[in-house]
SEVEXTOR-887760 format. One record per residue: x, y, z of N, C-alpha, C in turn; residue in one letter. Coordinates in pm, whole numbers, padded with zeros to 5 digits, always signed. Layout:
N
XYZXYZXYZA
...
END
This chain:
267
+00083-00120+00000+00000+00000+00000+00087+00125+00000X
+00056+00217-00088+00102+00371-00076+00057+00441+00025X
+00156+00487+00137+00093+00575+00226+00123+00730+00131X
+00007+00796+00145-00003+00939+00086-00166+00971+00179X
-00229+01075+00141-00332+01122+00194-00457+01040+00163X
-00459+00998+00049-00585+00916+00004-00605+00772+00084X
-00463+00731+00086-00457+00598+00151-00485+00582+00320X
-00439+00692+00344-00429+00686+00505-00527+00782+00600X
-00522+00759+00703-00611+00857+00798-00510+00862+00890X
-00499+00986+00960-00424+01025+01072-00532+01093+01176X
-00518+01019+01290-00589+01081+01417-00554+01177+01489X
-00662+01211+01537-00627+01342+01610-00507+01349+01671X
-00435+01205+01740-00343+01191+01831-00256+01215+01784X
-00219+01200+01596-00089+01203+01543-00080+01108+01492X
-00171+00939+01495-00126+00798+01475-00214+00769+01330X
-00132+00738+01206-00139+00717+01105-00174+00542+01101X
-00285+00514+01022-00337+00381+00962-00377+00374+00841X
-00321+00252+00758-00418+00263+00629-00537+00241+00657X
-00622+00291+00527-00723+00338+00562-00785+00158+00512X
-00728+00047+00526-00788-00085+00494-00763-00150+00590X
-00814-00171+00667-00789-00261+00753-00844-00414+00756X
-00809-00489+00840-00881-00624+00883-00979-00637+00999X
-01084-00697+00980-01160-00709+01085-01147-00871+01147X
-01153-00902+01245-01093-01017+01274-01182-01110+01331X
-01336-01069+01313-01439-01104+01410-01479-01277+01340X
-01434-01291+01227-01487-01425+01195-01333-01532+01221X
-01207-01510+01272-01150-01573+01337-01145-01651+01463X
-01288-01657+01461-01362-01754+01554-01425-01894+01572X
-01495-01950+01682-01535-02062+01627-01669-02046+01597X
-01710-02111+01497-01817-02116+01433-01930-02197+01452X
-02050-02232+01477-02160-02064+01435-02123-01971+01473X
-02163-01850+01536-02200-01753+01621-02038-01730+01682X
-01925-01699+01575-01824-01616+01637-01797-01665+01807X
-01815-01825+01815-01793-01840+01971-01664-01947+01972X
-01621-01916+02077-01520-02056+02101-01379-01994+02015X
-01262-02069+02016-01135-02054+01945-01166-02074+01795X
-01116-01999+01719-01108-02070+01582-01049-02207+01534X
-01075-02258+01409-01052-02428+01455-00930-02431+01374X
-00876-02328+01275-00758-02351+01225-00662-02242+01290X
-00638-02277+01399-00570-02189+01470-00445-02130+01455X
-00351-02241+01356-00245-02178+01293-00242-02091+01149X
-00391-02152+01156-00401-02053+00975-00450-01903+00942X
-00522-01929+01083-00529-01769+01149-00408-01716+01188X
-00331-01741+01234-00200-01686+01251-00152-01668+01111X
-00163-01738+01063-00092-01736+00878-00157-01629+00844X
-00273-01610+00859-00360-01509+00746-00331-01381+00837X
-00319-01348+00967-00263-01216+01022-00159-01142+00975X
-00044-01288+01013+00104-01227+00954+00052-01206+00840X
-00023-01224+00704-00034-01182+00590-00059-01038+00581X
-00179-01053+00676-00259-00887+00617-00121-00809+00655X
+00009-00830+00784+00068-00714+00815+00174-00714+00726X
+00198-00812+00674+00294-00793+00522+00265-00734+00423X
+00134-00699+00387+00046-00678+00293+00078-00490+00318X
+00058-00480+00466+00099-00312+00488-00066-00310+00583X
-00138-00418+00592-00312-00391+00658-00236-00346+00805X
-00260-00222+00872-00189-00245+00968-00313-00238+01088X
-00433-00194+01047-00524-00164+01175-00588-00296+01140X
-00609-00373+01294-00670-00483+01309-00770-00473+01439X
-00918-00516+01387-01016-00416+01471-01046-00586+01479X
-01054-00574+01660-01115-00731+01710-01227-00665+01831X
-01260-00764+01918-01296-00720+02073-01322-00786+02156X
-01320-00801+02294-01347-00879+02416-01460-01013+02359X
-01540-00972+02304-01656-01068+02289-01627-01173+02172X
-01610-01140+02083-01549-01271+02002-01483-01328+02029X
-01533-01454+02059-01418-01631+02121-01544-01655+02254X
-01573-01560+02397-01505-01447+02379-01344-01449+02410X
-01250-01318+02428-01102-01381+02431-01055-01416+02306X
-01095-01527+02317-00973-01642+02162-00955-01526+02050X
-01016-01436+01990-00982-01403+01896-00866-01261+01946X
-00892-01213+02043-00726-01077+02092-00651-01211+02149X
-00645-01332+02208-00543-01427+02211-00465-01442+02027X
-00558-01467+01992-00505-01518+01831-00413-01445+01792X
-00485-01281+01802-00403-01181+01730-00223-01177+01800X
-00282-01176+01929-00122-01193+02023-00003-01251+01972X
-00084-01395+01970+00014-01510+01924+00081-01472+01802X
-00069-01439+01708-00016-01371+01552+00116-01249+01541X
+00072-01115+01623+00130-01030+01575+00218-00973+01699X
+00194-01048+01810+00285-00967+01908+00452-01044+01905X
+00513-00875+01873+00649-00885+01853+00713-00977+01948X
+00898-00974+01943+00996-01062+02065+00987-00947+02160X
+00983-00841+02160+01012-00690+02246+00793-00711+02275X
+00753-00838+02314+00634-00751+02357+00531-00661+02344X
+00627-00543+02211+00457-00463+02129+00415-00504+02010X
+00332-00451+01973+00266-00485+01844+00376-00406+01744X
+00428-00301+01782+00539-00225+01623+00422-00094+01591X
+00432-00163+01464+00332-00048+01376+00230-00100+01344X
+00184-00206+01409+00022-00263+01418-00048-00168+01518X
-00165-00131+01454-00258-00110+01499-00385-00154+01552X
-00394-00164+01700-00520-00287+01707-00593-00222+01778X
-00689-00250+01754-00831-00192+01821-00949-00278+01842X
-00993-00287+02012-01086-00368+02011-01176-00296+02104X
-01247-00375+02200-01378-00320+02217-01393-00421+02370X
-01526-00361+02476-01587-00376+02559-01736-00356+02586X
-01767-00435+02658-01912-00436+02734-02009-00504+02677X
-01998-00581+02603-02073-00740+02540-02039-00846+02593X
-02104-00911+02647-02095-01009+02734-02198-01139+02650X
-02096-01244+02606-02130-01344+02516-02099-01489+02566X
-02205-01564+02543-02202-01742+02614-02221-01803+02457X
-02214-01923+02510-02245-01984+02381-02402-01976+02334X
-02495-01946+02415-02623-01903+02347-02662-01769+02393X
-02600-01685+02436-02684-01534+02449-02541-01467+02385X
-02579-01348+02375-02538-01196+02443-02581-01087+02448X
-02564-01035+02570-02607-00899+02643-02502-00833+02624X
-02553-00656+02706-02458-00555+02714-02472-00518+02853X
-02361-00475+02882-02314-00395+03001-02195-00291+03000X
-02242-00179+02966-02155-00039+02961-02157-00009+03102X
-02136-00038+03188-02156+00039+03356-02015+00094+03332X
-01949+00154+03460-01797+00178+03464-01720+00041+03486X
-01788+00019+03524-01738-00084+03674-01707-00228+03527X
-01784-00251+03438-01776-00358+03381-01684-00342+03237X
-01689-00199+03196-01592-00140+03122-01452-00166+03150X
-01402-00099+03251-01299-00123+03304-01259-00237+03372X
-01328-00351+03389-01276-00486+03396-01267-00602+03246X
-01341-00494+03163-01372-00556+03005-01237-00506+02961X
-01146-00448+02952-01050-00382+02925-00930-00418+03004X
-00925-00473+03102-00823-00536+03181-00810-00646+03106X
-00925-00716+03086-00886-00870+03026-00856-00834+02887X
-00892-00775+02830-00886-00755+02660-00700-00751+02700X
-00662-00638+02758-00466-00618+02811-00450-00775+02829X
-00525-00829+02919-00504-00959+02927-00445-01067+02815X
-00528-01079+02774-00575-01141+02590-00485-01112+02507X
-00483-00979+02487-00353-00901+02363-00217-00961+02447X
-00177-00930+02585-00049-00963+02605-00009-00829+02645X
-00040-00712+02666-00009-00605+02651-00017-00512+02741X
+00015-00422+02797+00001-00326+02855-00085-00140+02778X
-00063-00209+02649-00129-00011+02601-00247-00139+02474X
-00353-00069+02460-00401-00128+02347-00452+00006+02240X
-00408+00034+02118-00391+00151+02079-00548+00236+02104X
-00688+00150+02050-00779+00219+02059-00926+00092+02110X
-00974+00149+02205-01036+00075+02272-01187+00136+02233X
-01313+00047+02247-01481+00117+02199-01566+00066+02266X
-01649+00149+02334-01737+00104+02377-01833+00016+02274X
-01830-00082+02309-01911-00195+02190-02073-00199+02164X
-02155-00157+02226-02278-00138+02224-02344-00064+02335X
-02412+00067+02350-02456+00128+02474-02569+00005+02485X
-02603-00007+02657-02671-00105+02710-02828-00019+02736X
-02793+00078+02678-02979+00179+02697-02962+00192+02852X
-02908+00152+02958-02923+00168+03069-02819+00304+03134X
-02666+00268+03064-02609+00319+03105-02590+00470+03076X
-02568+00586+03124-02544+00677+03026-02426+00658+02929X
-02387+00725+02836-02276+00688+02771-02152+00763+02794X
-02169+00870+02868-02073+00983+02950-02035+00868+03042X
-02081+00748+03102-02047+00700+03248-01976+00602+03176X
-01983+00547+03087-01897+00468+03036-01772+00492+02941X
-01804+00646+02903-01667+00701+02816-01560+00764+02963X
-01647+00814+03065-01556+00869+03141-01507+00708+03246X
-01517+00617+03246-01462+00478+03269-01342+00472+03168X
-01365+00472+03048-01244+00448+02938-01132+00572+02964X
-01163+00683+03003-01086+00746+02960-01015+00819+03141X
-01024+00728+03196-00924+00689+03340-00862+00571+03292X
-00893+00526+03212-00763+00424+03204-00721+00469+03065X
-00750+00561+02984-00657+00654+02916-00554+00731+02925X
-00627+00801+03064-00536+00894+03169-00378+00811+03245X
-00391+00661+03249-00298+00579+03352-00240+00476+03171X
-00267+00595+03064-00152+00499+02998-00184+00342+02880X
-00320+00269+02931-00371+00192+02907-00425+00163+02812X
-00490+00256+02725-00572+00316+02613-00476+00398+02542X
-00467+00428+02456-00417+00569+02352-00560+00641+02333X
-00650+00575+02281-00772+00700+02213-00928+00523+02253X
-00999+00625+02239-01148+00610+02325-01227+00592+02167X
-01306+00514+02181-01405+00496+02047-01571+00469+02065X
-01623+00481+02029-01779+00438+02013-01845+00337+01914X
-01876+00220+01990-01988+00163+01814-02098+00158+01872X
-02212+00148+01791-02357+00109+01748-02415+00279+01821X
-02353+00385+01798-02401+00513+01877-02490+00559+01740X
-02559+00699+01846-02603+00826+01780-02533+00937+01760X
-02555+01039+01685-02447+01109+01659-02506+01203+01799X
-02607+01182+01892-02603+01263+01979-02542+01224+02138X
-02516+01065+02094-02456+00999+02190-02306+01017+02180X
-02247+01082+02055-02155+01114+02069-02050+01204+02110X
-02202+01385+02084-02173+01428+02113-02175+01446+02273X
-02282+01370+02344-02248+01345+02487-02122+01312+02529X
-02089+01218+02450-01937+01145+02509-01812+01233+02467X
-01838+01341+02403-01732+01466+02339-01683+01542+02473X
-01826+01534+02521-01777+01621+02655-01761+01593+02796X
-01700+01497+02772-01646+01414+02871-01488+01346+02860X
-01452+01352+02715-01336+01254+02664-01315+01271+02494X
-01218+01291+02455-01143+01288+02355-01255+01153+02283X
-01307+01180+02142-01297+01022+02059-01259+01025+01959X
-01198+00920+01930-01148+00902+01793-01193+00832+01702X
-01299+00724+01724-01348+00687+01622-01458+00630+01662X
-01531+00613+01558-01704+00579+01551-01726+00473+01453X
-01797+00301+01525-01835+00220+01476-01954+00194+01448X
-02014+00202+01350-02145+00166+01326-02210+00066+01160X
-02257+00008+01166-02281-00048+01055-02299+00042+00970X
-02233+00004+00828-02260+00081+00696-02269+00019+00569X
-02278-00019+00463-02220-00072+00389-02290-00054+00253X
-02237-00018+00128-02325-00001+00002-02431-00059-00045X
-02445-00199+00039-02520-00328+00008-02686-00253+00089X
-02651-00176+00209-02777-00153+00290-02833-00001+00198X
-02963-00027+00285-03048+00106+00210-03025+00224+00275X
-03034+00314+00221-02958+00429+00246-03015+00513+00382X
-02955+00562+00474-02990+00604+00636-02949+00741+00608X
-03008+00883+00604-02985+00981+00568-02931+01106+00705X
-02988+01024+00817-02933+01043+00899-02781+00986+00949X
-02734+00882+00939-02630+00805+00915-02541+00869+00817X
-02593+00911+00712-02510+00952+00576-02432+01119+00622X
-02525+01206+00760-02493+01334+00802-02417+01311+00878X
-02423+01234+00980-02350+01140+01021-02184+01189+01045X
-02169+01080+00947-02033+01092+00862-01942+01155+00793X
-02005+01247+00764-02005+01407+00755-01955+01469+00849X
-02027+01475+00942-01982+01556+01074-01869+01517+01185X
-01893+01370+01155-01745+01287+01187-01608+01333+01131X
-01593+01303+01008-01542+01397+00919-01488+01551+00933X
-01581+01641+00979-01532+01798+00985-01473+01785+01135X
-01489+01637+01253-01446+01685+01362-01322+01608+01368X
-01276+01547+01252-01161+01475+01255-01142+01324+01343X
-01246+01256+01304-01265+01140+01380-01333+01022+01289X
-01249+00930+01318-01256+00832+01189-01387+00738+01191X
-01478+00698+01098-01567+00621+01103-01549+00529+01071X
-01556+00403+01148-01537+00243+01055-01621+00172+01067X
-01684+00171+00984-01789+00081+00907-01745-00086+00958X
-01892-00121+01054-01895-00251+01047-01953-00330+00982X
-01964-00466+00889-02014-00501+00798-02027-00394+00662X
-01897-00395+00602-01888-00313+00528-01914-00371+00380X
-01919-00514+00365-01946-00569+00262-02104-00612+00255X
-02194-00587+00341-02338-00667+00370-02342-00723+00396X
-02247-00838+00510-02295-00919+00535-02331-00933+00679X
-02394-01092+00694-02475-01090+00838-02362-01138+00955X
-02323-01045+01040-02247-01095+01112-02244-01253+01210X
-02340-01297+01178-02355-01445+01232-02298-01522+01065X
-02318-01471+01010-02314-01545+00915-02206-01545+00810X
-02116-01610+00715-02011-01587+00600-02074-01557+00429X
-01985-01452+00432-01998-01440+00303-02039-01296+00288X
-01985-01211+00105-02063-01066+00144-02144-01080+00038X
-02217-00971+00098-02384-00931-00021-02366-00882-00135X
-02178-00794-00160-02204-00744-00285-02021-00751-00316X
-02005-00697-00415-01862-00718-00465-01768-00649-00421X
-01689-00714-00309-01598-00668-00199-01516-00558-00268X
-01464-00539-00364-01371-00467-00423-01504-00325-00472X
-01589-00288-00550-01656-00267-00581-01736-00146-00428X
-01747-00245-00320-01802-00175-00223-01687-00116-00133X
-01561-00153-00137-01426-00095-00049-01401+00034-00140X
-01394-00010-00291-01396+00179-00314-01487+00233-00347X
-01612+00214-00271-01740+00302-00237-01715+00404-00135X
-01662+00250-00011-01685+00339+00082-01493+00416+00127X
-01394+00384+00053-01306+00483+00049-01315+00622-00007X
-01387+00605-00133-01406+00689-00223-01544+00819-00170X
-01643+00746-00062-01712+00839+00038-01675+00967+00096X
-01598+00912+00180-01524+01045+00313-01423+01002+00309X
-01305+01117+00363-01169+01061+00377-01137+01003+00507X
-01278+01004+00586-01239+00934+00755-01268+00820+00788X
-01303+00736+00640-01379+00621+00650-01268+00503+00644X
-01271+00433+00739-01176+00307+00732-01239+00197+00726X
-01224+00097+00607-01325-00009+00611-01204-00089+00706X
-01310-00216+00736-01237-00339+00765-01313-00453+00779X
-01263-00492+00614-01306-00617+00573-01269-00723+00646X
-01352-00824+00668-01328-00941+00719-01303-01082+00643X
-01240-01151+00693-01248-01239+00591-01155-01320+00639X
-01186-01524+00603-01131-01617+00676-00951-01703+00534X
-00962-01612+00428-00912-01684+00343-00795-01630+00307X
-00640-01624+00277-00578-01542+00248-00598-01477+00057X
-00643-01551-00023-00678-01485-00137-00799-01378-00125X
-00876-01332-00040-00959-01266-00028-00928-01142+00084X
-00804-01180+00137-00762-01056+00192-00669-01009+00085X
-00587-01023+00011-00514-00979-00080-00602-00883-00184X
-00714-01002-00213-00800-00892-00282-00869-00755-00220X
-00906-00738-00098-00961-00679-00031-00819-00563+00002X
-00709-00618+00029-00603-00511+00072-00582-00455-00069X
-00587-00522-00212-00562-00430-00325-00641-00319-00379X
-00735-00295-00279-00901-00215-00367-00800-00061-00319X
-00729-00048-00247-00600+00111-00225-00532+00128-00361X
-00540+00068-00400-00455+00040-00527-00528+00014-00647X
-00611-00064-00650-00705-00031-00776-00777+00089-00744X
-00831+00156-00690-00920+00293-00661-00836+00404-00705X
-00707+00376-00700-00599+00511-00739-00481+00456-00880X
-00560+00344-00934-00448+00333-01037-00513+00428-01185X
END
């Protein structure tokens, strides 16, 4: 990948990612993203790929496995010196998953023990960007960004994120804590959310990256995408410049294809 402006996003913090990343959520066991993945070394194979490839942001979280999949990545990408390098990983808290449910719990109290183990899992002491994974409607979302961002303050976190929000839940959580990025489903395949579409926009003018979950259409229980992976990656590059997809995917010929759409979009 060419790093230049088109290719990359730089955060508020200063920390540069291509703008393609990997999503790592189907490195699991299957049905329902539960349990270890069953080719456990081939997941390791297909990691080291994407970071050869130049994929350097790898978006996982507490709830897939749950664990096994920030174990995987560990094994995969954590250096002899202990850090990740110039990987970028980003995962998530407050989904709480068995082999037949899951719930949410944004409290403080469950945040900040969702985030100990994730350090746990990775191997790590800093994890670059951490997200609240789903507000639980109970909690406010100020009580759970100002949870993340005490263990921002002690070193733990680099930057604070949001998925499945409103853009007014965000701006709640603005004033309480720095964010850097916003997860929410998007993808060319779905019908168009015009509120969603302003959205992104406004994400955009405040310098805060949006990454599209299920960016190809598909059903997160389920494999496979709704529309033509290459086709919909420079949709949604070619959108906003704050948009970071991250395709998922269990095969290494389909991440290659998916890491080349930087490169076909600008040839």
């Amino acid at each position: 990948m060419t790093n230049n402006q088109n290719t990359t996003f730089t955060f508020l913090n200063g920390r540069t990612v291509n703008r393609i990343g990997y999503g790592a959520m189907r490195l699991t066991g299957q049905p329902r993203n539960f349990g270890p993945y069953a080719d456990w070394q081939g997941g390791i194979d297909l990691l080291q790929r994407a970071r050869d490839l130049g994929v350097t942001h790898i978006d996982t979280a507490r709830a897939y496995g749950p664990h096994e999949n920030e174990k995987l990545i560990a094994d995969a990408l954590l250096a002899e010196d202990g850090t990740y390098g110039d990987m970028f990983i980003a995962s998530k808290g407050g989904v709480e998953k068995s082999a037949t449910s899951i719930s949410r719990d944004t409290s403080a109290a469950t945040m900040k023990r969702h985030l100990e183990e994730s350090l746990a899992s990775l191997r790590t002491g800093n994890i670059d960007l951490y997200y609240v994974h789903s507000p639980d409607g109970v909690t406010p979302i100020t009580e759970s960004v100002a949870a993340l961002e005490e263990m921002r303050q002690t070193r733990k976190i680099d930057m604070i994120g949001l998925s499945n929000v409103s853009r007014v839940q965000v701006e709640q959580a603005l004033k309480v804590a720095p964010i850097a990025a916003v997860q929410n489903r998007y993808s060319p395949a779905d019908a168009r959310d015009d509120e969603l579409e302003n959205m992104i926009d406004w994400l955009n003018e405040q310098g805060i990256a949006f990454v599209p979950h299920g960016p190809l259409g598909a059903n997160p229980m389920k494999q496979g995408a709704a529309v033509d992976p290459g086709d919909a990656l420079r949709t949604l590059l070619a959108r906003s410049p704050n948009i970071l997809a991250i395709p998922g995917t269990t095969t290494i010929a389909h991440l290659e294809d998916n890491a080349s759409a930087l490169e076909t979009q600008h040839a």
